[in-house]
N, C-alpha and C positions, 0 to 999 in steps of 0.2 A: 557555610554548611557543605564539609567535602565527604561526609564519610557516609556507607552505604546505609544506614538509619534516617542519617539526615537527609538522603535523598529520595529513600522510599515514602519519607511523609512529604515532601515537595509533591513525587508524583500521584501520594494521597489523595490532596487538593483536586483533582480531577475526576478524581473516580465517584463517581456518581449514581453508579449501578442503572444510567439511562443510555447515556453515549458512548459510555465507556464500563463492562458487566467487570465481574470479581471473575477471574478465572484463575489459572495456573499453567507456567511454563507448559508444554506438550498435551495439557486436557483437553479436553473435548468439552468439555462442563462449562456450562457460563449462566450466571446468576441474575438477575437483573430485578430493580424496584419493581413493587406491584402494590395497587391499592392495598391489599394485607400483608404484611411484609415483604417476599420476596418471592419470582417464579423462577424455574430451572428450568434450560433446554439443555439439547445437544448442538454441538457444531458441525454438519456434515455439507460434504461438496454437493455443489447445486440444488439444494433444498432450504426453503426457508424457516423460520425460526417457528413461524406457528407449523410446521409440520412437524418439528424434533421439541415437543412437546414432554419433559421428564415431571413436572410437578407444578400444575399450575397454581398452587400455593404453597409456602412456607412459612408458617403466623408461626412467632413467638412469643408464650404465654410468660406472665411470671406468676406467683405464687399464690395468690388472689383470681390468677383465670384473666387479668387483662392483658392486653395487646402489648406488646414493647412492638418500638419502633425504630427502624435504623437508627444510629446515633453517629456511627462515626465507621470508615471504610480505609483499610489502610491494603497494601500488596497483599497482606498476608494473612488480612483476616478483616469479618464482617462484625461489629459489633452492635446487638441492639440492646435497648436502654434508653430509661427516662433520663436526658442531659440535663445539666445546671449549668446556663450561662451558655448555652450554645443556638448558634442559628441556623434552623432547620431547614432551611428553603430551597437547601441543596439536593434532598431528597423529597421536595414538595410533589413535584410532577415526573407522573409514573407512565405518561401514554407511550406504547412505541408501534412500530407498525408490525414486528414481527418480520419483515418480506429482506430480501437477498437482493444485493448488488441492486437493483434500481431503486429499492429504499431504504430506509437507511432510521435507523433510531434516532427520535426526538432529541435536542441537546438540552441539559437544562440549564437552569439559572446558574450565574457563574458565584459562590462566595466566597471568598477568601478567608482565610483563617491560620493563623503564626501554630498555635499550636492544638492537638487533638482536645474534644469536651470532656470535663469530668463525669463520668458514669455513674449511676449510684451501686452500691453492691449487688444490686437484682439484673445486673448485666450479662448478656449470654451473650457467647460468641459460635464465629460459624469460621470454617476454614477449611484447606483439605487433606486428608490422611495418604493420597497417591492423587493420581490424575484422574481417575475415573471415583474418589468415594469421596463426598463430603464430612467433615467430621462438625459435630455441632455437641456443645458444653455450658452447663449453667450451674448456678447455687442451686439446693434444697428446695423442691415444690416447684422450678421451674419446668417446662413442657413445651413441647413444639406441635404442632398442629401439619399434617401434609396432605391435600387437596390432590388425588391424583387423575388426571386427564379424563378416565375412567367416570368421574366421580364419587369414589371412593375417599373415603376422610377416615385419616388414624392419627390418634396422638402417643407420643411418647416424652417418658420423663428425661431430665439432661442432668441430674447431678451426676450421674455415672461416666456420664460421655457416650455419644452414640452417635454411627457411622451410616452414611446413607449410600449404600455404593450403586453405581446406574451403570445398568450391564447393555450391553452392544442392543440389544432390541427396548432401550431407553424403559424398562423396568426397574423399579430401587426394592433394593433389599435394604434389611434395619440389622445394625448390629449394635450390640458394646463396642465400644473401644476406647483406649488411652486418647481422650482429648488435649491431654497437654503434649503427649508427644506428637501428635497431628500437629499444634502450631509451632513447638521450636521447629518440625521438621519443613514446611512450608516458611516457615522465617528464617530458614539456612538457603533456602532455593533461591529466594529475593533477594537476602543479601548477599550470596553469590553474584548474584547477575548486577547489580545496584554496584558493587565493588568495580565492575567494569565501565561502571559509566561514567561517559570521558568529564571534562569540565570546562566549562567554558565561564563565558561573561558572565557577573552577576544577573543581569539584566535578560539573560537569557536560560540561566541555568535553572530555575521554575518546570518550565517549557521542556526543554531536553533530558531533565529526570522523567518526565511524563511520558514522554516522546519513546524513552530506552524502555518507560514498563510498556507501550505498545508493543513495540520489538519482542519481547519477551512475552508477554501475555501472546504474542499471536505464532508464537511457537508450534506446531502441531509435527507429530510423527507418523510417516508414512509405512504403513505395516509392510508394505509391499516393497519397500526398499530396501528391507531391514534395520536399521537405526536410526534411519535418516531426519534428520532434523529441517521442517520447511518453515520458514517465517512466511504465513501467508498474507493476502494484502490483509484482510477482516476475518476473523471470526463468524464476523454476522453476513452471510453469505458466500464470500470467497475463499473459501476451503484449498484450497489446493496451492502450487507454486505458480502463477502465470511466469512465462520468460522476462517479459518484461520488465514487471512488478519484482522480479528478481535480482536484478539488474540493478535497479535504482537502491533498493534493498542492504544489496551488499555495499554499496557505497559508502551508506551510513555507518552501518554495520561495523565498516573496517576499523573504523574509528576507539570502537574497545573489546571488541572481537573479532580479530581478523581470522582463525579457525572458520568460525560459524559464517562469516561474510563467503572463503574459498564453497563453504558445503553450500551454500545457497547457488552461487553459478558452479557447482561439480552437479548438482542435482538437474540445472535447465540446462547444462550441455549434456546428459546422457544419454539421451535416447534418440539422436540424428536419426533420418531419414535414410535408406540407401541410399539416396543422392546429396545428404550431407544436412537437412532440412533441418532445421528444430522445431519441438512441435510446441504452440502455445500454452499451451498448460499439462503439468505433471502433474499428477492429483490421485489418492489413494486406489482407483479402480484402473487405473491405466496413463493414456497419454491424450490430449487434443492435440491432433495434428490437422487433422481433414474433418473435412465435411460428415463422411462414414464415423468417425468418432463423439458426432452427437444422436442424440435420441432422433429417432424416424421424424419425430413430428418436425422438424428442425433441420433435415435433410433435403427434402424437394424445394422450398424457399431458396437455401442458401446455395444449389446448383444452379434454380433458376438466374437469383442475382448476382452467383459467384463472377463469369466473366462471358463476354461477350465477341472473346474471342478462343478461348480455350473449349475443348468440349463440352457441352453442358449435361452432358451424361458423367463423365469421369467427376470425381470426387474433388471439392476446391481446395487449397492448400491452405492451413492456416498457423499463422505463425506470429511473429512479431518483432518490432521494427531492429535492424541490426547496430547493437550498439553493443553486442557484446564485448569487443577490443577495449571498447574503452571503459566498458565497468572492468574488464581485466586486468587492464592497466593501473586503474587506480585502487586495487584491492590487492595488488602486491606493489603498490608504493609504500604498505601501510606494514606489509611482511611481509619478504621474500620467498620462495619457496619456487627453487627452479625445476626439480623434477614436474611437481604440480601443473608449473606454467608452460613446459613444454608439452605435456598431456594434451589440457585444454587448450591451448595455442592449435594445435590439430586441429580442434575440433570445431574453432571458430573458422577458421581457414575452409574447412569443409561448406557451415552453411555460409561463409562469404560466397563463395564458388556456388553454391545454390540459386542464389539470389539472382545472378546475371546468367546463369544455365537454366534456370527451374520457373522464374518470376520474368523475364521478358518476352511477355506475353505478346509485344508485337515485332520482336527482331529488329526493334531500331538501337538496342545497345543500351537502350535505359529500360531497368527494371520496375513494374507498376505493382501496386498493390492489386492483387485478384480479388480479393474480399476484403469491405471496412476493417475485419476484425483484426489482421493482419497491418493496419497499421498502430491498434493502440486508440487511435480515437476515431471510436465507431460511429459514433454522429456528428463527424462534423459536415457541412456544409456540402463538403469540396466531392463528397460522397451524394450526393443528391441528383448527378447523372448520371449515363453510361457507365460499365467498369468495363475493362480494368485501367485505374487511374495512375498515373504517372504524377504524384507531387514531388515538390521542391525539397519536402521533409526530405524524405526517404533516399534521393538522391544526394541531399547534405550526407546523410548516414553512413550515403555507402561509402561516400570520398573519406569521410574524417575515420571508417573503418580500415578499408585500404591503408591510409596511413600511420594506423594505428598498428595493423599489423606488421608490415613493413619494420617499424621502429621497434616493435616485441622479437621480432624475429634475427634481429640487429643485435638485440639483446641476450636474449636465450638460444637461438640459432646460428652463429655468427659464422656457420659456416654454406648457409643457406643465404643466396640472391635474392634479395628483396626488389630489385627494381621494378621487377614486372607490376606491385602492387602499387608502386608509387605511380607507372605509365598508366595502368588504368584509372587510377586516380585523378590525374590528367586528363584524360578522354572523357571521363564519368562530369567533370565538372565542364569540360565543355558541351557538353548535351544538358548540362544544369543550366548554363546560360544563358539556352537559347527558349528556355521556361520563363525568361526575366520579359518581361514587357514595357518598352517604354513608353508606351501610353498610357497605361496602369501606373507607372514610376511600381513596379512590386513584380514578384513573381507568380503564377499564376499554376495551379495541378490544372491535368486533362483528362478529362473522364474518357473513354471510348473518343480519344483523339478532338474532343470538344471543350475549348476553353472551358473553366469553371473561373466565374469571375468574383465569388465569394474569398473577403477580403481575410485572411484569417493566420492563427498563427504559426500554420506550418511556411509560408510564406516570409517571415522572419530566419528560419532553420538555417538557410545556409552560411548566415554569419558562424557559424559552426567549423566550419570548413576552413576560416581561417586564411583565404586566401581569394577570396575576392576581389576583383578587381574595385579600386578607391570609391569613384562615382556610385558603383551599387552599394558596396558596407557603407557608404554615407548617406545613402538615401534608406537603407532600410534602420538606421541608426536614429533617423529622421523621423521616421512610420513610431519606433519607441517612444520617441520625444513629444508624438503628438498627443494632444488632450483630445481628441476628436476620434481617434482612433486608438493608440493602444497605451498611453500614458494616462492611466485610469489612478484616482486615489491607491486603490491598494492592490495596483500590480498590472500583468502584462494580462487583458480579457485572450479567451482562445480567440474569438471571433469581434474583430472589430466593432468598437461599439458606436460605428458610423454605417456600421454595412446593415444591408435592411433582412439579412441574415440573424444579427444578433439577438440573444437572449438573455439575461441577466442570471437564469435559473436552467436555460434546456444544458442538458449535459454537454461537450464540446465547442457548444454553439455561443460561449461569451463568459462560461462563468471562470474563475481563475485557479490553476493546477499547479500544486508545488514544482512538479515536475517539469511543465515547459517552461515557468519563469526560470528554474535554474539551467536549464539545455539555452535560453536565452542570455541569462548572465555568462553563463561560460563562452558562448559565441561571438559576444562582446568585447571580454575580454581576448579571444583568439584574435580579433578582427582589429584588434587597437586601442579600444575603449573600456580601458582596465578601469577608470574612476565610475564611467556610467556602469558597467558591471558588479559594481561594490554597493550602489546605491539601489540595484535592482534587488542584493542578493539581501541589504537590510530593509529594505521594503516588503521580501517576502516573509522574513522570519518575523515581522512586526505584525507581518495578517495572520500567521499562525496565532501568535500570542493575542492579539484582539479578536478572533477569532473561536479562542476557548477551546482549540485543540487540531492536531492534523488530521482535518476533517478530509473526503476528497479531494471537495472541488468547493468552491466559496464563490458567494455572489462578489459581481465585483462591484457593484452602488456600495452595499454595506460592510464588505469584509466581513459579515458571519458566513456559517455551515449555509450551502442551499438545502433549500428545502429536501431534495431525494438524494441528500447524497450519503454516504455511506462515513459515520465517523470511525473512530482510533484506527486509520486509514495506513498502513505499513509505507509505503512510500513515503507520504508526508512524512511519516514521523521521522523516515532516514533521513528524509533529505533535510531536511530541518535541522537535525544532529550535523550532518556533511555541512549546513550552509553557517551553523552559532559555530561550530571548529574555528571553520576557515576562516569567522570575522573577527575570533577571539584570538588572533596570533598577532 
């Protein structure tokens, strides 16, 4: 099954209207089961799902006044209906939490099914006519029923076809309109995007048609940039473009869009800092850069805990972890485009230079995180003393950055001296070294210059670097291997699951992240251990697929979704794409 049909009902099978809602390319609109058919919110940055409230019911009646019930959910359209010969247990459970980034939508039961159920004639469908209007259509006598927030209850009939459009203050208007041209025109967007999706192993190609309508479904347009196209991480809470999250993003991305992968890092390099900074997240009202760029309530905390050595009056910097070079690098491996790369190629150079001018908060020449949020994982462990913390991550980053640029600059610059990035690469990794403890046999972060002796996986990182000396990439190669610590059934935990840190479920603290098992496969591979890197990188694409979809973050006992975490998760879903490529050659 290669062609965009066949692979929009592969990523059918997932859609479930609990973990994963009906939307459309750049909407805002997401649909989601509900005890009586279906409820509509909106999708807006930093607000939850019970706040963007557009219709807390949508019952579809048939002709007689009773209930039709989901029947079948495909990219491009909801269809309800009494089925014949079909199992419904995929749409059985309807609870979700409604809440943003710390929780995350119920998953449901996983059922398989070759092809969509027969409907009977009294089948009404739901789809969309643009991004902001739903269009909904039925036989003769059928009706929809709309419960609004209000309490307000109207019904209207659907032989006609009728459009429910939901204006910026999440009010719906009812119109007429052409229902069948609302679904060829929504079933031209999917097969657009479906045509581009890449293909891999059978065995995995399920999984990564699912993975691409992620990609696609988390689309959103930022007005304020003008056209601009963001794959955010979720829908369901995460609105905007984090850097990071961008990063990992485009990598997949490249793989059958290499256009849309360039606009994801042209949008998180735009808006530096006078000193070259990049700010954590670009998001429809502006930029997260600082501290001053969150709401009041959220500003005196994060000065207090921002750092311990920098003013705690002045504003903390927040940003995230530099790995720019290297999603740059491999998003024009995929198509060239050298005006493009010499543009951005600036611009990373810039917050490189940030990093070791702006973040070495204590003048020893290595760069600390000022605030958790700056590194990406906000709770882990190594964060629970003093700041500003000095980890092993962040110092891998900078060396395999440095070189990264260097090698770009080689490239596209050949008339520009790279050496200076390779000597500080040098210097950077010997102040990595001397992070390594051989007592611990591991590397160790410092909070406010006080060991932090929580065992975890940024401590793994520097096999990144590639250039480790034998004795360390063999002992942290080791630390992989072990069952006791980080050779876990289904993958690499963040947090040792020997250390008395771990947790199976708290966020950073043990459960397992698409994204550091592969920053770990790849390190492996840098550092000599190309077989153990192949076997890490089909261990992860295995938890996705037992897993039931790229959820954030996964217990690592079970290999399902944890409990709070956030699913059709953009990261996973690239990287998954980025990890079934590479295993499918």
């Amino acid at each position: 099954m290669t062609d965009a049909a066949a692979l929009a009902t592969l990523a059918g099978r997932h859609l479930d209207l609990i973990s994963a809602p009906f939307t459309l390319p750049r909407s805002r609109v997401l649909v989601f089961r509900s005890e009586d058919g279906v409820r509509v919110h909106t999708s807006e940055y930093e607000r939850r799902l019970s706040d963007c409230r557009v219709l807390d019911a949508l019952v579809v009646l048939d002709a007689e006044g009773e209930e039709l019930p989901v029947a079948d959910v495909l990219p491009g359209k909801v269809t309800f209906g009494r089925t014949e010969g079909c199992d419904s247990s995929r749409f059985a459970r309807s609870t979700t939490s409604g809440d943003s980034r710390s929780l995350s939508e119920e998953r449901s039961d996983e059922t398989k099914r070759v092809d969509p159920p027969s409907t009977s004639e009294a089948e009404v469908t739901l789809t969309f006519a643009d991004p902001s209007t739903l269009s909904l259509g039925g036989p003769s006598g059928s009706r929809v029923r709309l419960q609004h927030p209000d309490g307000r209850v109207e019904e209207h009939p659907l032989e006609r076809g009728i459009r429910l459009h939901v204006a910026a203050d999440r009010s719906v208007s009812v119109q007429l309109g052409d229902h069948t041209a609302a679904l060829a025109a929504t079933d031209r967007i999917w097969s657009d995007w479906f045509a581009k999706c890449p293909l891999v192993r059978d065995d995995l190609q399920e999984m990564a048609a699912f993975c691409w309508w992620v990609l696609g479904a988390n689309i959103v347009e930022l007005p304020s940039l003008g056209d601009a196209r963001a794959i955010v991480p979720s829908k369901i809470g995460y609105v905007g473009l984090w850097q990071w999250d961008a990063y990992f993003i485009a990598v997949g991305l490249r793989h059958g869009d290499p256009e849309l992968a360039r606009e994801q890092l042209e949008i998180a390099f735009r808006f530096p800092g006078a000193d070259g900074q990049l700010p954590d997240v670009v998001h429809e009202l502006g930029v997260l850069a600082t501290s001053d760029d969150l709401p009041e309530s959220d500003r005196a905390n994060l000065r207090r805990a921002g750092s311990q050595i920098a003013d705690p009056s002045a504003p903390v910097p927040l940003t995230k972890p530099p790995l720019a070079a290297w999603a740059l690098r491999k998003v024009l491996e995929a198509e060239d485009a050298p005006d493009w790369a010499r543009e951005q190629l600036a611009r990373v150079i810039r917050s490189q230079e940030w990093w070791f001018a702006g973040s070495d908060l204590d003048h020893d020449g290595m760069p600390e995180y000022g605030h958790p949020y700056s590194s990406g994982l906000d709770d882990s462990p190594i964060f629970d003393g003093p700041l500003p913390t000095a980890a092993p991550d962040l110092g891998a980053y900078l060396v395999r950055q440095d070189l990264e640029i260097a090698a770009l600059l080689e490239r596209y610059e050949p008339g520009v001296d790279g050496t200076r990035f390779r000597e500080r690469a040098a210097v950077t990794q010997d102040l990595l070294l001397q992070m390594w403890s051989s007592d611990q046999g591991r590397f160790l972060a410092y909070g406010g210059g006080e060991a932090q002796l929580s065992d975890t996986i940024v401590g793994l990182m520097p096999l990144l670097t590639g250039t480790l000396p034998a004795t360390i990439a063999s002992a942290l190669r080791a630390a992989v291997d072990d069952p006791s610590r980080y050779a876990l059934e289904w993958g690499l935990p963040t947090v040792a699951a020997s250390d008395p840190d771990f947790s199976a479920e708290r966020m950073w603290r043990g459960p397992i992240w698409v994204n550091t098992n592969t920053l770990i496969a790849e390190g492996l591979e840098a550092s000599g251990y190309p077989e153990r890197a192949r076997e890490l990188r089909e261990q992860t694409v295995a938890l996705v697929v037992h897993g039931g979809g790229p959820h954030e973050y996964f217990n690592p006992r079970t290999g399902q979704k944890a409990d709070r975490a956030t699913t059709a998760f953009g990261w996973s879903a690239a990287l998954f794409i980025d990890l079934a490529v590479g295993l499918s050659r």
